[in-house]
C-alpha positions in Angstrom: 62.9 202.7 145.9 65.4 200.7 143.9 68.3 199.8 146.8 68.3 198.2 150.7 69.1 201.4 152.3 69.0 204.7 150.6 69.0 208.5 151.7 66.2 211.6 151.0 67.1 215.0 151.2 63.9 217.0 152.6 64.6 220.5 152.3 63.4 223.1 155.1 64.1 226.8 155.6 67.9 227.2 153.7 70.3 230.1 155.8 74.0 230.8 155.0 75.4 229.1 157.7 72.5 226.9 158.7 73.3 223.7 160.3 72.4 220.1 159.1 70.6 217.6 161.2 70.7 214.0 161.2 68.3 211.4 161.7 69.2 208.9 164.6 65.9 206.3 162.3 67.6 202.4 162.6 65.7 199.4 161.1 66.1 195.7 162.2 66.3 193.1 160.3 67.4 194.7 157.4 65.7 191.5 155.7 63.0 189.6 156.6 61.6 185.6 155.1 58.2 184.2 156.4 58.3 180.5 155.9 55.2 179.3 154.0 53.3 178.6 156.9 54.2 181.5 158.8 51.8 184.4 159.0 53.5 186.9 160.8 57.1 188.4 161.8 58.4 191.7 162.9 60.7 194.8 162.2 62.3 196.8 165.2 62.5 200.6 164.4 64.6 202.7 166.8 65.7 206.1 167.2 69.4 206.6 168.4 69.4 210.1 168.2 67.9 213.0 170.8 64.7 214.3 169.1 61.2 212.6 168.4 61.4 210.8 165.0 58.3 209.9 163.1 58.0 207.6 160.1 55.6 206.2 157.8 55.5 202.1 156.9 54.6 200.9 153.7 54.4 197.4 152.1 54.7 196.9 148.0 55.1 193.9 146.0 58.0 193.4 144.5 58.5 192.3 140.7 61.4 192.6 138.2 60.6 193.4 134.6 62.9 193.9 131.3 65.8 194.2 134.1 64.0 196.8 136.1 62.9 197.5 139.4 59.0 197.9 139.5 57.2 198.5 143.2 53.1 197.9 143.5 51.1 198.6 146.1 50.3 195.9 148.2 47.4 194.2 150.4 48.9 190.7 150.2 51.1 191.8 153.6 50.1 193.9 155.8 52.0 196.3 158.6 50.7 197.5 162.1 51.7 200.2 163.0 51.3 201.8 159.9 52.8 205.6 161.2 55.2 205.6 164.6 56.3 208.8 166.6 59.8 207.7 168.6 61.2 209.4 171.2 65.0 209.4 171.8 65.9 206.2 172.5 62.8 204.6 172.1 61.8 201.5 169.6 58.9 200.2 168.3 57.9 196.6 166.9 56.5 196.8 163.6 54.4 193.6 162.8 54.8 192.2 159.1 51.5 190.0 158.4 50.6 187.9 156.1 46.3 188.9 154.9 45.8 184.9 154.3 47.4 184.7 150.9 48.7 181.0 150.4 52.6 180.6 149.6 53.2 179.9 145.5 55.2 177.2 144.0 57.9 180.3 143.5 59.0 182.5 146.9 57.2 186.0 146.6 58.6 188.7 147.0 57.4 192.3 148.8 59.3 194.8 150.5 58.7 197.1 153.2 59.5 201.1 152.6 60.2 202.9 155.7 60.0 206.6 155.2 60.7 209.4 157.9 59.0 212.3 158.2 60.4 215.5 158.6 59.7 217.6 161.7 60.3 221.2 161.8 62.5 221.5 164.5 63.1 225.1 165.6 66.4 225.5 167.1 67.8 223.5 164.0 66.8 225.5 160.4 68.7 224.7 157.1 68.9 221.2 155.4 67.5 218.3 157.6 68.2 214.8 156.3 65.3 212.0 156.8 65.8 208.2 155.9 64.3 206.0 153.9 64.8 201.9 154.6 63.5 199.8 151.4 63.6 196.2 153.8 63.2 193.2 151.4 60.8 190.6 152.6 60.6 187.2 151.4 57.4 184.5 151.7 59.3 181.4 150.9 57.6 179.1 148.6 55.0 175.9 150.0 57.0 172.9 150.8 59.2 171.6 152.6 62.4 173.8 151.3 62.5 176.7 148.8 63.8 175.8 146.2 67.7 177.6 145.4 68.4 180.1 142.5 69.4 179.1 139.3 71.5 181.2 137.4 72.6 182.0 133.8 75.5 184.6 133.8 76.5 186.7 130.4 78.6 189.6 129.8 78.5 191.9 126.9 79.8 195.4 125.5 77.9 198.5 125.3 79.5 202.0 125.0 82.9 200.5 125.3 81.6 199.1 129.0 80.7 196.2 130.0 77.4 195.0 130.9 76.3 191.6 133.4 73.1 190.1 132.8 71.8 187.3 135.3 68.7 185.3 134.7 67.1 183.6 137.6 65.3 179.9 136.5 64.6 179.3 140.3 62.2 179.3 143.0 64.6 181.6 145.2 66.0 184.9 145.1 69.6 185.7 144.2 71.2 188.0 146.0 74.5 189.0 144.7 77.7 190.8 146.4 81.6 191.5 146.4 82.3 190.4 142.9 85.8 190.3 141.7 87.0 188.6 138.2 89.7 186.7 137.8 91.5 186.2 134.1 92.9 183.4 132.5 96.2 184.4 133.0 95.4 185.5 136.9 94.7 189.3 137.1 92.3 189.9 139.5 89.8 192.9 138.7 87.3 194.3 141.6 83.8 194.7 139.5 81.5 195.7 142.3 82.1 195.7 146.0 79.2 194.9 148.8 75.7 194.2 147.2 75.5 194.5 143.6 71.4 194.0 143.7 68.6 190.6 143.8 67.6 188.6 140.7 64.0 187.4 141.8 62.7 184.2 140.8 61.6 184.0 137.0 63.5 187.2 136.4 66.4 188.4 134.7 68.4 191.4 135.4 71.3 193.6 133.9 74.1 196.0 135.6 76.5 198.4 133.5 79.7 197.4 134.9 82.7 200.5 135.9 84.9 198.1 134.3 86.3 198.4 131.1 85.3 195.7 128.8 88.8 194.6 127.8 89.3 193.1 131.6 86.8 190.9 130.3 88.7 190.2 126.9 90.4 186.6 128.0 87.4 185.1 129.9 88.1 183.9 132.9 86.1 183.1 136.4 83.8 185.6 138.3 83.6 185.1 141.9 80.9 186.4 143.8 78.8 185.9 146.5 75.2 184.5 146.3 73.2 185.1 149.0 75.8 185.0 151.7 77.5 181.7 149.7 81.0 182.3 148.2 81.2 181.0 144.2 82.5 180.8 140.9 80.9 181.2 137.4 82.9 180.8 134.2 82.8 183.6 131.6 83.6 182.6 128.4 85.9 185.9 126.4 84.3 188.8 125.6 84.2 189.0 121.9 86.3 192.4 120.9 84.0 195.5 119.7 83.9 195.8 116.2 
């Protein structure tokens, strides 16, 4: 349950030359902030294929701890319908409600796991694919604007690698996407294209990077995006292994 959209494998009955079938499950928003006096908003689920789908919705809290992921059970928000049977092209509103907690001096942070269920289908046997939509959902923080993120950026070695850590000092999330690193002397190095992952308010977290350490080796400027907002950060060298 650690990224926006992901994929589950259910398996069914397994033949040689069994055919795979594919979910036609869509989710909108894919994200999803209440203001802080808000107490309600919704999801759209729809099926664009051209048999029934059925899913289950969920609703956990959200936290980020030693640069992990960590999912709770929630009754702070609430969802109605819980369980929804689609036929082809149908849709359903989902209803994200808010069970009369106040909003904190900090956004909180939930997030809504969509799971299908699988349905034995007869005239389609072998491997059957199901969704899962993990839909991040924000309650912004009382006042009258959240406050924005506040970030501290480091790099570091491990295993030859290296590694991004980003602490958040803010009252916002950070959502972070399409970075790219640019050296002192200009060579441009993709790190990690479309969303890298959130750094929630108060929390700091850490990504191995694909990218050799040594791109790192001059220092130079990281561009990325932060939540939707093009920007730079200055990275000082990375100090040579030992």
């Amino acid at each position: 349950m650690h990224h926006l959209l992901r994929y589950t494998a259910v398996l069914a009955l397994a033949f040689a030359h069994a055919v795979a079938s594919a979910s036609g499950l869509q989710v909108s928003p894919v994200t999803l902030t209440l203001q802080a006096t808000q107490n309600a908003e919704g999801l759209w689920l729809s099926n664009t294929g051209d048999t029934v789908v059925h899913a289950q919705v969920r609703v956990y809290q959200w936290t980020q701890e030693n640069g992990t992921e960590k999912l709770t059970p929630s009754r702070e928000l609430l969802v109605s319908p819980p369980m929804v049977q689609l036929a082809a092209s149908d849709r359903q509103l989902i209803r994200v409600i808010r069970s009369g907690v106040p909003a904190g001096t900090v956004e909180g942070s939930y997030r809504v796991i969509i799971d299908e269920l699988p349905v034995e289908v007869k005239e389609k046997k072998g491997l059957q694919l199901v969704l899962r939509y993990s839909v991040p959902i924000f309650i912004a923080a009382a006042g009258a604007q959240s406050p924005a993120p506040q970030l501290a950026w480091s790099l570091r070695r491990e295993d030859g690698k290296a590694l991004l850590e980003v602490a958040n000092n803010g009252g916002m999330h950070a959502q972070l996407a399409d970075v790219e690193f640019v050296d002192t002397v200009g060579r441009r190095t993709p790190v990690h294209a479309g969303l890298m992952g959130y750094v929630l308010p108060g929390a700091r977290m850490r990504w191995p990077l694909k990218t050799s350490a040594e791109a790192f080796a001059l220092g130079g400027i990281l561009e990325t995006k932060i939540n939707g907002n093009a920007t730079q950060e200055n990275i000082p060298p990375l100090p040579r292994a030992r």
